[in-house]
Structures are given as structure tokens and as C-alpha cells.
Residue frames relative to the residue before (quaternion, step in Angstrom):
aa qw qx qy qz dx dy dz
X 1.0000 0.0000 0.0000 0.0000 0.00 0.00 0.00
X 0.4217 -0.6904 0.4924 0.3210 3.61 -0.99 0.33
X 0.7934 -0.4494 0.2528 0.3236 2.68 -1.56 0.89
X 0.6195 0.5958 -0.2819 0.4265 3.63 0.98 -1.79
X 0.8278 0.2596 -0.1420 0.4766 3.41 0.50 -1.41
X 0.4497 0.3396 -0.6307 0.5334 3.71 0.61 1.16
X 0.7001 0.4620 -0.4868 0.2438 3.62 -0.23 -0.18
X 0.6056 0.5322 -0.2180 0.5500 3.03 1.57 -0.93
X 0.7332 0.2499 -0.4827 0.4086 3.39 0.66 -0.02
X 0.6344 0.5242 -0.4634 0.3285 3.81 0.94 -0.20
X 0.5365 0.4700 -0.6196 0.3279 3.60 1.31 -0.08
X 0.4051 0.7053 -0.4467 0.3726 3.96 0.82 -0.31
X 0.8208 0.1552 -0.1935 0.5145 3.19 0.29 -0.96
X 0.3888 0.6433 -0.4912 0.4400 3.68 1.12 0.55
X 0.8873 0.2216 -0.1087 0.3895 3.39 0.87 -1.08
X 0.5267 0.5406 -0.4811 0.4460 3.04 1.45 1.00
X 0.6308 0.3986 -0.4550 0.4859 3.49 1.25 0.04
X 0.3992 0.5289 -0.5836 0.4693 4.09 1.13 0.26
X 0.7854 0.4050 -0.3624 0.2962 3.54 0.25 -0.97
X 0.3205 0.7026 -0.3660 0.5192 3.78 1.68 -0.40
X 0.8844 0.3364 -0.1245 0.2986 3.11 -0.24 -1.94
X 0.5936 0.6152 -0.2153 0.4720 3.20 1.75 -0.63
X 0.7867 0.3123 -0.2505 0.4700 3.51 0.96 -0.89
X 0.3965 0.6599 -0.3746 0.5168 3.50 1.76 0.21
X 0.6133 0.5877 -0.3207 0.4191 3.38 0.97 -1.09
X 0.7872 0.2737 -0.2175 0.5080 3.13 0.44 -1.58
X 0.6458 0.4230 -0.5448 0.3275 3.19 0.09 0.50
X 0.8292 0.2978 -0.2418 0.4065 3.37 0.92 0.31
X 0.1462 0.8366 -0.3595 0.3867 2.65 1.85 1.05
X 0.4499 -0.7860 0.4232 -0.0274 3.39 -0.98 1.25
X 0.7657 0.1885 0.3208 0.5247 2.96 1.10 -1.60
X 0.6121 -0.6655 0.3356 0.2643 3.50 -0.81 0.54
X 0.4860 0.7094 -0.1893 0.4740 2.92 1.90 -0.79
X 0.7983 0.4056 -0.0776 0.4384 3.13 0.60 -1.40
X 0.5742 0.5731 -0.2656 0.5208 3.45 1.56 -0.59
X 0.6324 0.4797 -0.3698 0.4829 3.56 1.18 -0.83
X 0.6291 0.5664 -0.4601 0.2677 3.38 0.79 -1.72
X 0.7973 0.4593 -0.2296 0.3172 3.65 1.10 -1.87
X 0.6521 0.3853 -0.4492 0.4738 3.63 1.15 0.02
X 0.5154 0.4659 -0.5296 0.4867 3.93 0.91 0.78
X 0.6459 0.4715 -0.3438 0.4923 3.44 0.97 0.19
X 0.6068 0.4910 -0.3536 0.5154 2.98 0.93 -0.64
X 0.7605 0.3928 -0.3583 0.3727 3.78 0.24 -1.10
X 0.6099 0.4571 -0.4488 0.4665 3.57 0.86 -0.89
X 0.4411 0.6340 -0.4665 0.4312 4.26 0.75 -0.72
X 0.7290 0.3851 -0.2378 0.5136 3.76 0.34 -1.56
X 0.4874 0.6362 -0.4467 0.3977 3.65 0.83 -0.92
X 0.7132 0.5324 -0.1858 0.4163 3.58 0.23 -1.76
X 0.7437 0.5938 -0.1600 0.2621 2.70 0.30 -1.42
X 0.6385 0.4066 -0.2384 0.6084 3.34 1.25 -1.42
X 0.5221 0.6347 -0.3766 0.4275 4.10 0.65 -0.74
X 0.7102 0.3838 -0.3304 0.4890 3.46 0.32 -1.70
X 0.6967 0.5684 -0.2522 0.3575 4.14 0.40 -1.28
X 0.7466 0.3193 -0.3329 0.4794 3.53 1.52 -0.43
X 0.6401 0.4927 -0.3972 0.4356 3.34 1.32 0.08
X 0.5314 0.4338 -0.4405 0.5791 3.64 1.54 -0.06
X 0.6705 0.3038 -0.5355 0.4140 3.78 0.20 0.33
X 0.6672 0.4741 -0.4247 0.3870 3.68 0.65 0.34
X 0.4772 0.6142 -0.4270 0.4611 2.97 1.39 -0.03
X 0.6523 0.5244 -0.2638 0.4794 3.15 0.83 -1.50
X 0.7568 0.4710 -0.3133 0.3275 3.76 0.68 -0.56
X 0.5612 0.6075 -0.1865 0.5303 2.98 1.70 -0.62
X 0.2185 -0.7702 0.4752 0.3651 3.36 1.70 -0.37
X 0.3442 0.7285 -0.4905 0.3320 3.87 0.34 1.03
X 0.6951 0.4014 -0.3378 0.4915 3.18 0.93 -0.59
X 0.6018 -0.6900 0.3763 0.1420 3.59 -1.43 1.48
X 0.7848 0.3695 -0.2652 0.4209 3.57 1.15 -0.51
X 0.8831 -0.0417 0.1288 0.4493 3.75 -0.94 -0.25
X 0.5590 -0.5594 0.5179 0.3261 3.60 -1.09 -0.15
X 0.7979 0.4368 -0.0853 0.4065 2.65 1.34 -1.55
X 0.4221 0.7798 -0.3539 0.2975 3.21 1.03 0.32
């Protein structure tokens, strides 16, 4: 796989454990503090996420990206 399109896929799996760690947080959030920190994690998580998914479908349009169509 190329280089481009492993990063792009590990920010994927970068921001699916933020969103894990984030909704774990708030559930065991104490404090207001700690509820904010995990829903700035969380949003910037969803941030990524949606980024990394439009730049793998341009890959995928560009016909650059190494795996399936269907992916």
C-alpha cells in the first residue's frame, strides 16, 4: 500500500479509538472538566474522521487508493 494511503487509513483508526476513549470518558466523567475535555475529543475525533473518509474517497476517485472499490 502507499505510503499516502496508510496514513490516511491509520488516521481512521486514530479516530475511532478518540471516539472509544471519548465516550468511555464521559461516561466516567466526574466533573465538568472532564466532560468538556471528552466532548473536545470527541468532536475533534469526528472532525478527523470525516476529513480522513473524504480524502480516501478522492483517492479512490483518483484511482490511487490500493484496495477494493468497495471499501
Amino acid at each position: 500500500m502507499k505510503r499516502y494511503n496508510e496514513c490516511i487509513k491509520r488516521v481512521l483508526e486514530l479516530s475511532r479509538e478518540m471516539i472509544i476513549l471519548a465516550d468511555d470518558g464521559q461516561l466516567a466523567a466526574k466533573d465538568d472538566g472532564c466532560r468538556l475535555l471528552f466532548g473536545i475529543l470527541q468532536d475533534c475525533a469526528y472532525k478527523l474522521r470525516k476529513s480522513a473518509e473524504e480524502e480516501k474517497a478522492a483517492h479512490i476517485r483518483a484511482d490511487r487508493w490500493d484496495t477494493p472499490k468497495q471499501e
